[in-house]
PDB file of the backbone (N, CA, C, O) and the ligand in Angstrom, with CONECT records:
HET     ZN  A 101       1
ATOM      1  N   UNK A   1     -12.355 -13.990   4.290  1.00  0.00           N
ATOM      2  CA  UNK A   1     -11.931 -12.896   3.408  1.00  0.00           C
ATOM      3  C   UNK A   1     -13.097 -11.937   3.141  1.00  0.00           C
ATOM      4  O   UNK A   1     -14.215 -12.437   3.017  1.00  0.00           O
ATOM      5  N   UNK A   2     -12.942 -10.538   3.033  1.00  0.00           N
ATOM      6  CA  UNK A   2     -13.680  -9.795   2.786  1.00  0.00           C
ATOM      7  C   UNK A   2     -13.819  -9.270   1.256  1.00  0.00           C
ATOM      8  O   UNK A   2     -12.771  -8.809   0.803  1.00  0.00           O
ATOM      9  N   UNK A   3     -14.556  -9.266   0.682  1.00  0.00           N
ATOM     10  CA  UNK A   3     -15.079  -9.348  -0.532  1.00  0.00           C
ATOM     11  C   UNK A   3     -14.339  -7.693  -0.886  1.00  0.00           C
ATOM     12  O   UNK A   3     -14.961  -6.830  -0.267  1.00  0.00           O
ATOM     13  N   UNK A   4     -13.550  -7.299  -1.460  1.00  0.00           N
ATOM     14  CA  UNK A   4     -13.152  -6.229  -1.935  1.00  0.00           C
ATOM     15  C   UNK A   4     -14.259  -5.326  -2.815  1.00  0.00           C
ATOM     16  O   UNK A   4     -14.339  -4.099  -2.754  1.00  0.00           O
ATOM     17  N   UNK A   5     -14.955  -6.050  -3.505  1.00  0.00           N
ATOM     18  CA  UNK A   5     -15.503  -5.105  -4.584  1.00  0.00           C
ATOM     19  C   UNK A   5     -16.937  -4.255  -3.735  1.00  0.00           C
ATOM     20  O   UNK A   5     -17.188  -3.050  -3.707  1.00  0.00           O
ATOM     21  N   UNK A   6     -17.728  -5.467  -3.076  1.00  0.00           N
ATOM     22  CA  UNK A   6     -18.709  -5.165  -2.457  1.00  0.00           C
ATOM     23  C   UNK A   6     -18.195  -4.143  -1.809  1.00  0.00           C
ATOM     24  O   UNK A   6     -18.433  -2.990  -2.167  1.00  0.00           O
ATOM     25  N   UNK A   7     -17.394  -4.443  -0.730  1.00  0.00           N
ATOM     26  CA  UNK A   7     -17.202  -3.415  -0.269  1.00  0.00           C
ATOM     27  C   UNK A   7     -17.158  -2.101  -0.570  1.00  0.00           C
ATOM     28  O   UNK A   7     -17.650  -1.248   0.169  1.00  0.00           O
ATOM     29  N   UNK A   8     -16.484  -1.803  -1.831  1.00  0.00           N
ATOM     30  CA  UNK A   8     -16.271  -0.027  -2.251  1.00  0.00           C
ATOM     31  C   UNK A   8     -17.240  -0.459  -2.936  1.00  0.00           C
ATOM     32  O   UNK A   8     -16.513  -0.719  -3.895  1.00  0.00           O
ATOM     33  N   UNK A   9     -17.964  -0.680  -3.193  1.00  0.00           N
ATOM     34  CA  UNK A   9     -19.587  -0.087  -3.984  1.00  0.00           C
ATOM     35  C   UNK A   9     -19.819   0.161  -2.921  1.00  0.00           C
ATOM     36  O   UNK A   9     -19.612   1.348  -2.668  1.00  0.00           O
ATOM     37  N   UNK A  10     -20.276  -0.584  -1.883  1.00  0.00           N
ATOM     38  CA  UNK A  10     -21.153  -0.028  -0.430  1.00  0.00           C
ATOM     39  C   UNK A  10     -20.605   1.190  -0.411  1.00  0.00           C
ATOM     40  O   UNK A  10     -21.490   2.031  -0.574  1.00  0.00           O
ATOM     41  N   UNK A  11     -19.537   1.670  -0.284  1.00  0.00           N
ATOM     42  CA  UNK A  11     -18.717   2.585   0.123  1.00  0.00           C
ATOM     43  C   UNK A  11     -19.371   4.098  -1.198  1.00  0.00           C
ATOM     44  O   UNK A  11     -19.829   5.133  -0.714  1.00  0.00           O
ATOM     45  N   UNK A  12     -19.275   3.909  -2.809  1.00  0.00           N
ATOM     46  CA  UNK A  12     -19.819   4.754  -3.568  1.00  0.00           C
ATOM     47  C   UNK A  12     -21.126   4.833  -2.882  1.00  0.00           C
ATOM     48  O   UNK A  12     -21.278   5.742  -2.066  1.00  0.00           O
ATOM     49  N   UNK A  13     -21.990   4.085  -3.083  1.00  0.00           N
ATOM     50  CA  UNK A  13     -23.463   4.751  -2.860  1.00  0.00           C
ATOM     51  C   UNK A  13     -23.718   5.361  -1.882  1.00  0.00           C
ATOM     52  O   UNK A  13     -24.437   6.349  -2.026  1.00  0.00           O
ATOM     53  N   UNK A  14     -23.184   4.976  -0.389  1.00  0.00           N
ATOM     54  CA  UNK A  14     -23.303   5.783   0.345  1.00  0.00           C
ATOM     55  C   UNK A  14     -23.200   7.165   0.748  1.00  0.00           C
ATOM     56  O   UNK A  14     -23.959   7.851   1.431  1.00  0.00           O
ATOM     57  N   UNK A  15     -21.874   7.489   0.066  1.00  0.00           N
ATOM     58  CA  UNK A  15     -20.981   8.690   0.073  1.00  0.00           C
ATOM     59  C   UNK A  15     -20.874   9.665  -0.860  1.00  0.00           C
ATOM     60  O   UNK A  15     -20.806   9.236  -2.012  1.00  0.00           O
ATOM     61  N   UNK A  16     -20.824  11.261  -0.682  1.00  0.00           N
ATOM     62  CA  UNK A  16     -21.279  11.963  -1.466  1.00  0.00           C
ATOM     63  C   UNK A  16     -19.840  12.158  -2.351  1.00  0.00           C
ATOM     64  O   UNK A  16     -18.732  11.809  -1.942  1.00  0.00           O
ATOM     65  N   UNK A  17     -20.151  12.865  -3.793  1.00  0.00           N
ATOM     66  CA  UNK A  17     -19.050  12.272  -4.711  1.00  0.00           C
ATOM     67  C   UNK A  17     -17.445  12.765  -4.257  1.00  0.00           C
ATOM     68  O   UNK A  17     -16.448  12.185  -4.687  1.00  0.00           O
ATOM     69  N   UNK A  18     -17.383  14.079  -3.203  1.00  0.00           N
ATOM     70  CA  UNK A  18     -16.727  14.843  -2.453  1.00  0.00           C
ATOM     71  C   UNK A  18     -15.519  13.362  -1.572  1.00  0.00           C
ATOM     72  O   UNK A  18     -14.386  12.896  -1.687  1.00  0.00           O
ATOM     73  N   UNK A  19     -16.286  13.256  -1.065  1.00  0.00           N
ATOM     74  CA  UNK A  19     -15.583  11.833  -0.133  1.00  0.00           C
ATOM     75  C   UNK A  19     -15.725  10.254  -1.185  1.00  0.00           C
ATOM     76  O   UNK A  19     -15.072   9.322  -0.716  1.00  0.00           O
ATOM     77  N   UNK A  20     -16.296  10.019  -2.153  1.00  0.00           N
ATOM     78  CA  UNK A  20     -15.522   9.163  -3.447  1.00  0.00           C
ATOM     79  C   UNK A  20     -14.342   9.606  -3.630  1.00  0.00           C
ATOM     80  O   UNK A  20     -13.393   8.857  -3.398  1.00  0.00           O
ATOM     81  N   UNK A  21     -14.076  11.267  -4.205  1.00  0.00           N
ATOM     82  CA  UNK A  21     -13.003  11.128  -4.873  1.00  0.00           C
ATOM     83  C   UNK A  21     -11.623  11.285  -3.470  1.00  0.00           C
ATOM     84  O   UNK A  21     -10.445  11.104  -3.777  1.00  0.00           O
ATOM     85  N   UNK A  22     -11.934  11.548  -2.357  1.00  0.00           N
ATOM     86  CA  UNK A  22     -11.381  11.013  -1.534  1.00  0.00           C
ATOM     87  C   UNK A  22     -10.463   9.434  -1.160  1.00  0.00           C
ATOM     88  O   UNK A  22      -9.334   8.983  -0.971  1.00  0.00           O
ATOM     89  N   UNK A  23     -11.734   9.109  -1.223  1.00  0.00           N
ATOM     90  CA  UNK A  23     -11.722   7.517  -1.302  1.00  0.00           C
ATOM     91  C   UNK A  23     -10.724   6.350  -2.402  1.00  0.00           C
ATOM     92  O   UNK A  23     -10.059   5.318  -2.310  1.00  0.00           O
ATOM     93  N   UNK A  24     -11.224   7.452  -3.529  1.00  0.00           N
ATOM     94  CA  UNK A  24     -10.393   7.245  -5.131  1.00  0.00           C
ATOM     95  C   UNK A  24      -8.760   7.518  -4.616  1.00  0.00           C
ATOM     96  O   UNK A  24      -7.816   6.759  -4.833  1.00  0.00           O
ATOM     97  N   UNK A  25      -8.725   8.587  -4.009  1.00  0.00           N
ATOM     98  CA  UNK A  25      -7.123   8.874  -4.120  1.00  0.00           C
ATOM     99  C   UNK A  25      -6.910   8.372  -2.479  1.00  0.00           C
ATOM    100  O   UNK A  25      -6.364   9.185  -1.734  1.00  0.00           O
ATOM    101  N   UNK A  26      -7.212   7.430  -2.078  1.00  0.00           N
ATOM    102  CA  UNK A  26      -6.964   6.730  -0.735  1.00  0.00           C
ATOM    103  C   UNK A  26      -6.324   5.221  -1.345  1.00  0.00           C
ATOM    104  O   UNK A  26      -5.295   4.621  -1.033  1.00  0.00           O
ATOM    105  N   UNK A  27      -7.161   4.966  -2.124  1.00  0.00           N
ATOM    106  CA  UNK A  27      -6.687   3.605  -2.859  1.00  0.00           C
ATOM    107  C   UNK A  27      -5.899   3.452  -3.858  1.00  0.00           C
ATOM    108  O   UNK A  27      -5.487   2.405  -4.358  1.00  0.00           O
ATOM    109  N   UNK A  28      -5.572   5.187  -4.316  1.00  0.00           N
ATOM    110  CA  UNK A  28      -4.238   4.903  -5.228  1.00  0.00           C
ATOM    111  C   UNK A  28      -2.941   5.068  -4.073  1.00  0.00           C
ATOM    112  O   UNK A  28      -2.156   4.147  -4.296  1.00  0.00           O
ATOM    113  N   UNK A  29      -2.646   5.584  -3.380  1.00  0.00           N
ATOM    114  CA  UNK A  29      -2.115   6.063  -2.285  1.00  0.00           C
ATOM    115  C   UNK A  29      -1.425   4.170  -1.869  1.00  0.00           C
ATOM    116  O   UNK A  29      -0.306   3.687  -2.046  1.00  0.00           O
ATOM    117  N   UNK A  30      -2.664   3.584  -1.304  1.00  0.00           N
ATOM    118  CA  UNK A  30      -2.512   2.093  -1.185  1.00  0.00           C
ATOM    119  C   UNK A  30      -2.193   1.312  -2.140  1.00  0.00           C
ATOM    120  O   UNK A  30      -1.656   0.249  -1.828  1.00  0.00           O
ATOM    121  N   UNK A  31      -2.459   1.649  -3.738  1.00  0.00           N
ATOM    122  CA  UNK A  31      -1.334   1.288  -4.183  1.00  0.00           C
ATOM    123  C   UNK A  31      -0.198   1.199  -4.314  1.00  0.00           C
ATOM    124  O   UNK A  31       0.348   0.113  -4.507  1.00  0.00           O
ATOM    125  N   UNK A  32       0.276   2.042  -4.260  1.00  0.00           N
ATOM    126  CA  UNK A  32       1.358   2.748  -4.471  1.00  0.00           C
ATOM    127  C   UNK A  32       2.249   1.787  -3.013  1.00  0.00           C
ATOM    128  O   UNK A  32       3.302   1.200  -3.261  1.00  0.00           O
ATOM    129  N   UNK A  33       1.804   1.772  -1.959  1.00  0.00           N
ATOM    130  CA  UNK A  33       2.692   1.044  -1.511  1.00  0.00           C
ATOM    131  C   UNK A  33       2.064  -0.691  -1.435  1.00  0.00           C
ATOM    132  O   UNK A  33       1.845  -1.407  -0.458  1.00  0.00           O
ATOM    133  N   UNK A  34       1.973  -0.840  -2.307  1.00  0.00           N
ATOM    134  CA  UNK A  34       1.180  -2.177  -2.643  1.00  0.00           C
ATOM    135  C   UNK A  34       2.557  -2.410  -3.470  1.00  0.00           C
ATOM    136  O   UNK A  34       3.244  -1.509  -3.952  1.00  0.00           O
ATOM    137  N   UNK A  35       2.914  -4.302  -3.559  1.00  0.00           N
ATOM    138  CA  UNK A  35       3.741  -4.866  -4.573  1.00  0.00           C
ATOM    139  C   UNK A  35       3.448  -5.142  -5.656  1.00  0.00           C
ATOM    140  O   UNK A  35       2.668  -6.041  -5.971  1.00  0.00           O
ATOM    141  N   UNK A  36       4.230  -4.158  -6.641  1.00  0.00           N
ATOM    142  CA  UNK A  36       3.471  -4.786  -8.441  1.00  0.00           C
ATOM    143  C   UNK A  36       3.239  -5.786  -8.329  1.00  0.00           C
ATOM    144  O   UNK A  36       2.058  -5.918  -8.009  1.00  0.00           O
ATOM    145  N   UNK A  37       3.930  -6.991  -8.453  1.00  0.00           N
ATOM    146  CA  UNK A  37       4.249  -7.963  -8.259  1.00  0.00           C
ATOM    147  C   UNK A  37       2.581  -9.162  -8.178  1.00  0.00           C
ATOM    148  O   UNK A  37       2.236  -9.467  -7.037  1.00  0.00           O
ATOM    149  N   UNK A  38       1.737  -9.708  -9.333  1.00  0.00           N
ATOM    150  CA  UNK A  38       0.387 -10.282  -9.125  1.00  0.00           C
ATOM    151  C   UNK A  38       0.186 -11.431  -7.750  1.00  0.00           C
ATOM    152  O   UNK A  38      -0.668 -11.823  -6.954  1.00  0.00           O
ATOM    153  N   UNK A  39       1.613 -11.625  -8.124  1.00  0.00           N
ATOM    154  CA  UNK A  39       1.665 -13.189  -6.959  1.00  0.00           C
ATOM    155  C   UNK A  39       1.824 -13.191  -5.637  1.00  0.00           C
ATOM    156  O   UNK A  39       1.789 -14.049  -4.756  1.00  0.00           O
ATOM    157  N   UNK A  40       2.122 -11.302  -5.725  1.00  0.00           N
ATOM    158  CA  UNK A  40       2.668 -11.070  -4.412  1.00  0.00           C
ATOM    159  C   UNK A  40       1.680 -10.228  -3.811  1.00  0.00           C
ATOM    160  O   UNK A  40       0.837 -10.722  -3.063  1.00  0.00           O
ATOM    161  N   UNK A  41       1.702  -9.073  -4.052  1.00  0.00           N
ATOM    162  CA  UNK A  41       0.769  -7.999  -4.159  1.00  0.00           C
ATOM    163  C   UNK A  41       0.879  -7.131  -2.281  1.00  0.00           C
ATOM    164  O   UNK A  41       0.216  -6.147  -1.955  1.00  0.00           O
ATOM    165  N   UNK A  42       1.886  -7.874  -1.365  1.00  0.00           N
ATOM    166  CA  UNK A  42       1.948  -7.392  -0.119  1.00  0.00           C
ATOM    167  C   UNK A  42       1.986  -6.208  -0.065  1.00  0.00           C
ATOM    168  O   UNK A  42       2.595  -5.551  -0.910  1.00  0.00           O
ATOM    169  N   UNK A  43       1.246  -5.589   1.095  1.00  0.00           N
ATOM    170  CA  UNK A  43       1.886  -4.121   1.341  1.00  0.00           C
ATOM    171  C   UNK A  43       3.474  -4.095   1.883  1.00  0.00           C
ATOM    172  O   UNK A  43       4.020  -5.014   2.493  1.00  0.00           O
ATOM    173  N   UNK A  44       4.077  -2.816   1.507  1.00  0.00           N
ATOM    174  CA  UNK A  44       5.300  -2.514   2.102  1.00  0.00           C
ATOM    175  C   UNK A  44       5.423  -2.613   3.519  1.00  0.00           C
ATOM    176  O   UNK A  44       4.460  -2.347   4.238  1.00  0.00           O
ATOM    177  N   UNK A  45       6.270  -2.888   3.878  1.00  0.00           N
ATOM    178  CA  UNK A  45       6.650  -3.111   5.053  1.00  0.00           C
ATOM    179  C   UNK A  45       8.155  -2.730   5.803  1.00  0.00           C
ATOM    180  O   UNK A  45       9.206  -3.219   5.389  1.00  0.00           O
ATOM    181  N   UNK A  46       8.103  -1.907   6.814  1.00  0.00           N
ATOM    182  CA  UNK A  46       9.658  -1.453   6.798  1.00  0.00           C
ATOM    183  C   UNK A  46      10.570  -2.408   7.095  1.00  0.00           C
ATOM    184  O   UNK A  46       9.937  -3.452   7.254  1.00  0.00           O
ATOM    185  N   UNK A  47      12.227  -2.676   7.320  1.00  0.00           N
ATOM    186  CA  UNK A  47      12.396  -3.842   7.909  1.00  0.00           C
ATOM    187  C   UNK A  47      13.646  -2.903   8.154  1.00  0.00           C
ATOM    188  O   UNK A  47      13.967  -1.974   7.412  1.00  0.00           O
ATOM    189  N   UNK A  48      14.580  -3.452   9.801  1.00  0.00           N
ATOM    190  CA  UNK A  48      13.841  -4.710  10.409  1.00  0.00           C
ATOM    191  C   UNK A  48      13.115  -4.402  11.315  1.00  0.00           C
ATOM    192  O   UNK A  48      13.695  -3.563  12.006  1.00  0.00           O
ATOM    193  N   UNK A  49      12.016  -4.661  11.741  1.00  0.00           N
ATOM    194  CA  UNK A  49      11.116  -4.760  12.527  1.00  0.00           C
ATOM    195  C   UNK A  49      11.274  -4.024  13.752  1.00  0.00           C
ATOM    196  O   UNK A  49      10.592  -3.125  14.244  1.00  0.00           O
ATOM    197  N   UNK A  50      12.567  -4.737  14.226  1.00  0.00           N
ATOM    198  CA  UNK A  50      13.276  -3.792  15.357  1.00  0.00           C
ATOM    199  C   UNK A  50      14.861  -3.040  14.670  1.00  0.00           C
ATOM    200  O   UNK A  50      15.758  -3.374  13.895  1.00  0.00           O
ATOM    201  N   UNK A  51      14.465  -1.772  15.584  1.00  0.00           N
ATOM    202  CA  UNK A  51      16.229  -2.010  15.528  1.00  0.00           C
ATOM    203  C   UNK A  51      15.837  -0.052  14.521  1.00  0.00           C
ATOM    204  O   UNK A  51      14.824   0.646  14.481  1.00  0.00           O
ATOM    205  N   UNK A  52      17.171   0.106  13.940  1.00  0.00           N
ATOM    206  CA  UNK A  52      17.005   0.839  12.827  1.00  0.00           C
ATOM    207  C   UNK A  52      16.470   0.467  11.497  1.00  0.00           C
ATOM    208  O   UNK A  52      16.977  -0.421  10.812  1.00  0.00           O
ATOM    209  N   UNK A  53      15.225   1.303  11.068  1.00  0.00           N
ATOM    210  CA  UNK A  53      14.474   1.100   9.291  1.00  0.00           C
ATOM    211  C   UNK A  53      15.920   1.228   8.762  1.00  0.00           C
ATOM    212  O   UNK A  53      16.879   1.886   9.165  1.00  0.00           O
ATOM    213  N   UNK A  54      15.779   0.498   7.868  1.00  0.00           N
ATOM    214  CA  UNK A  54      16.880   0.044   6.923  1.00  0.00           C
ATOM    215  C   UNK A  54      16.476  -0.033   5.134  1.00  0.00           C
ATOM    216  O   UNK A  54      17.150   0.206   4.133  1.00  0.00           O
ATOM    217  N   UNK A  55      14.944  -0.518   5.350  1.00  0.00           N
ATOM    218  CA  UNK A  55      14.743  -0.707   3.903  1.00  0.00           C
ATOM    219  C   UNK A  55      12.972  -0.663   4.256  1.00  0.00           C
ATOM    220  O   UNK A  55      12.410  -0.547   5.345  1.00  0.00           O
ATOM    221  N   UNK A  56      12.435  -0.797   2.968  1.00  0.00           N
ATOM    222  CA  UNK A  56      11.116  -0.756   2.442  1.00  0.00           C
ATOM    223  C   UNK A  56      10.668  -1.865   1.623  1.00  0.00           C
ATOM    224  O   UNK A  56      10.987  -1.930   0.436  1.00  0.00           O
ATOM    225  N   UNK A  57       9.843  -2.864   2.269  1.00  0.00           N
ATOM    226  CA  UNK A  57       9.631  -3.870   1.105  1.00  0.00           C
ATOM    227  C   UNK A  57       8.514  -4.590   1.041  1.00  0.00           C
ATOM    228  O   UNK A  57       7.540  -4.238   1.708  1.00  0.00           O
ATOM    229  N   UNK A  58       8.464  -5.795   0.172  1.00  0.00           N
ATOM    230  CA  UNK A  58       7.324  -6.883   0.631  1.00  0.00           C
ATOM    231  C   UNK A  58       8.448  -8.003   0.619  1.00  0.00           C
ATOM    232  O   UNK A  58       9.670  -7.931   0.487  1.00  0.00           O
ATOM    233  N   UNK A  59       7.484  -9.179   0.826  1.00  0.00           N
ATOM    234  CA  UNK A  59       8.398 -10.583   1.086  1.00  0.00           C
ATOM    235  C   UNK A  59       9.105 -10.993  -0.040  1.00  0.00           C
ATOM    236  O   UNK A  59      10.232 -11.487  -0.091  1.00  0.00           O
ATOM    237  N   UNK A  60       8.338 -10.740  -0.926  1.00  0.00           N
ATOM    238  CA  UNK A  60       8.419 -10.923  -2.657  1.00  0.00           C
ATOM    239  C   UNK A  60       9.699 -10.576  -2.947  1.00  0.00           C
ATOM    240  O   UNK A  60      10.310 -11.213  -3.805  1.00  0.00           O
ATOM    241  N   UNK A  61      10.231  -9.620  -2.341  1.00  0.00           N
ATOM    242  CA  UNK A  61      11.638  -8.970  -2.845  1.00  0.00           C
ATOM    243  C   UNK A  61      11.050  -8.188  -4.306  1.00  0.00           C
ATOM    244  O   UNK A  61      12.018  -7.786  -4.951  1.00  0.00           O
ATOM    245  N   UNK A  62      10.153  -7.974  -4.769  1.00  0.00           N
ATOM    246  CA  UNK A  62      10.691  -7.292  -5.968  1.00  0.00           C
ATOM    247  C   UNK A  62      10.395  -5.762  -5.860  1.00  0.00           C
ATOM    248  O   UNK A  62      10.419  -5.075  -6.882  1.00  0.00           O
ATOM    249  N   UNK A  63      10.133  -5.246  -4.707  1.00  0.00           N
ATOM    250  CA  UNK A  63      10.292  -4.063  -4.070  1.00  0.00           C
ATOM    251  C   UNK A  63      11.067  -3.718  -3.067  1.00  0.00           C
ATOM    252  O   UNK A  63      10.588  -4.304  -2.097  1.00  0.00           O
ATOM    253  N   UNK A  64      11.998  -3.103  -2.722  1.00  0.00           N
ATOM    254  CA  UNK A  64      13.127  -2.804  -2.130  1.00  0.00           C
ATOM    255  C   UNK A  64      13.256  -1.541  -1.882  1.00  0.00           C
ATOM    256  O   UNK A  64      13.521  -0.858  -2.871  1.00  0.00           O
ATOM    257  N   UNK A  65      13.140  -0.904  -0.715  1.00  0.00           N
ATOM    258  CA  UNK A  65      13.369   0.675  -1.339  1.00  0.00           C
ATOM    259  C   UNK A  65      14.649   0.957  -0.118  1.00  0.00           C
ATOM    260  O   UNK A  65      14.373   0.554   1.012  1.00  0.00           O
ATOM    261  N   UNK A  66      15.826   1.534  -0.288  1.00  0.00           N
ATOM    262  CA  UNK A  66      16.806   1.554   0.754  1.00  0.00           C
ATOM    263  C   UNK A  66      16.165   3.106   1.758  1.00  0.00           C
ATOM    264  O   UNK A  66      15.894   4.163   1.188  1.00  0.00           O
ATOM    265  N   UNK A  67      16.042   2.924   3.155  1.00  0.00           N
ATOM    266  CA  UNK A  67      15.679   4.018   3.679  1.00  0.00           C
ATOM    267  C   UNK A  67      17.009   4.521   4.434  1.00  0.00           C
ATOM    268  O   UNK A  67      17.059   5.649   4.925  1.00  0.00           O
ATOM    269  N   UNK A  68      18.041   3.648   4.494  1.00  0.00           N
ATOM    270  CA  UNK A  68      19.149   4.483   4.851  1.00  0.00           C
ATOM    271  C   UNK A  68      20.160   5.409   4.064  1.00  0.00           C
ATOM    272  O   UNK A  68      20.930   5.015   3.188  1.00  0.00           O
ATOM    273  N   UNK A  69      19.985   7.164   4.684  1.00  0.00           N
ATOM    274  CA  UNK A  69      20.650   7.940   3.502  1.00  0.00           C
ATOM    275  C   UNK A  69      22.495   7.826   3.217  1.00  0.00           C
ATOM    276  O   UNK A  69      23.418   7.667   4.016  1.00  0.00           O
ATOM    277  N   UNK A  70      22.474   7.960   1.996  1.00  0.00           N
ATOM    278  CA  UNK A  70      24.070   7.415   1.829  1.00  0.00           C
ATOM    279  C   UNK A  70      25.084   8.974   2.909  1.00  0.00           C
ATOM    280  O   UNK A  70      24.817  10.159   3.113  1.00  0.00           O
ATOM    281  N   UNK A  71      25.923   8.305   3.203  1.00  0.00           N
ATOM    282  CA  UNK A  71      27.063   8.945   3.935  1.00  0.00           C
ATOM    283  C   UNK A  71      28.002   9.217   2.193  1.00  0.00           C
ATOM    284  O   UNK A  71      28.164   8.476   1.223  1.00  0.00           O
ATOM    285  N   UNK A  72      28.324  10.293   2.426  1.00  0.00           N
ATOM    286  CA  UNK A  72      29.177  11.087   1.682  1.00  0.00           C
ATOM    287  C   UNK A  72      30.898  10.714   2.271  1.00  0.00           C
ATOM    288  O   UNK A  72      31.862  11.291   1.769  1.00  0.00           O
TER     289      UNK A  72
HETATM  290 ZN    ZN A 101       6.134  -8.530  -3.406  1.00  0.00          ZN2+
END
């Protein structure tokens, strides 16, 4: 496993504050398709795998997002 925190410090000091706040709104971005969810925390994932996207999720189920648009 790679140490998360180390990492983005390496990442601040190096980088001028221009590409931080880059960086800043890269990892809200990755939130965002990150699972609230503490136990879960997977990124989204489309499903099914093959075939036609159908939905948006993690394994967790407590993110769901339907990507097929409703027929009228
Ligand atoms: Zn989840």
């Amino acid at each position: 496993m790679i140490n998360k925190a180390v990492h983005y410090n390496a990442w601040a000091d190096l980088q001028s504050k221009e590409f931080a706040a880059v960086v800043s709104s890269f990892q809200q971005l990755l939130q965002m398709m990150q699972c609230p969810n503490t136990d879960c925390g997977e990124f989204l994932c489309v499903s099914p795998i093959k075939g036609d996207k159908e939905v948006l999720r993690c394994s967790c189920g407590a993110v769901s997002l339907n990507l097929v648009p409703k027929k009228n």
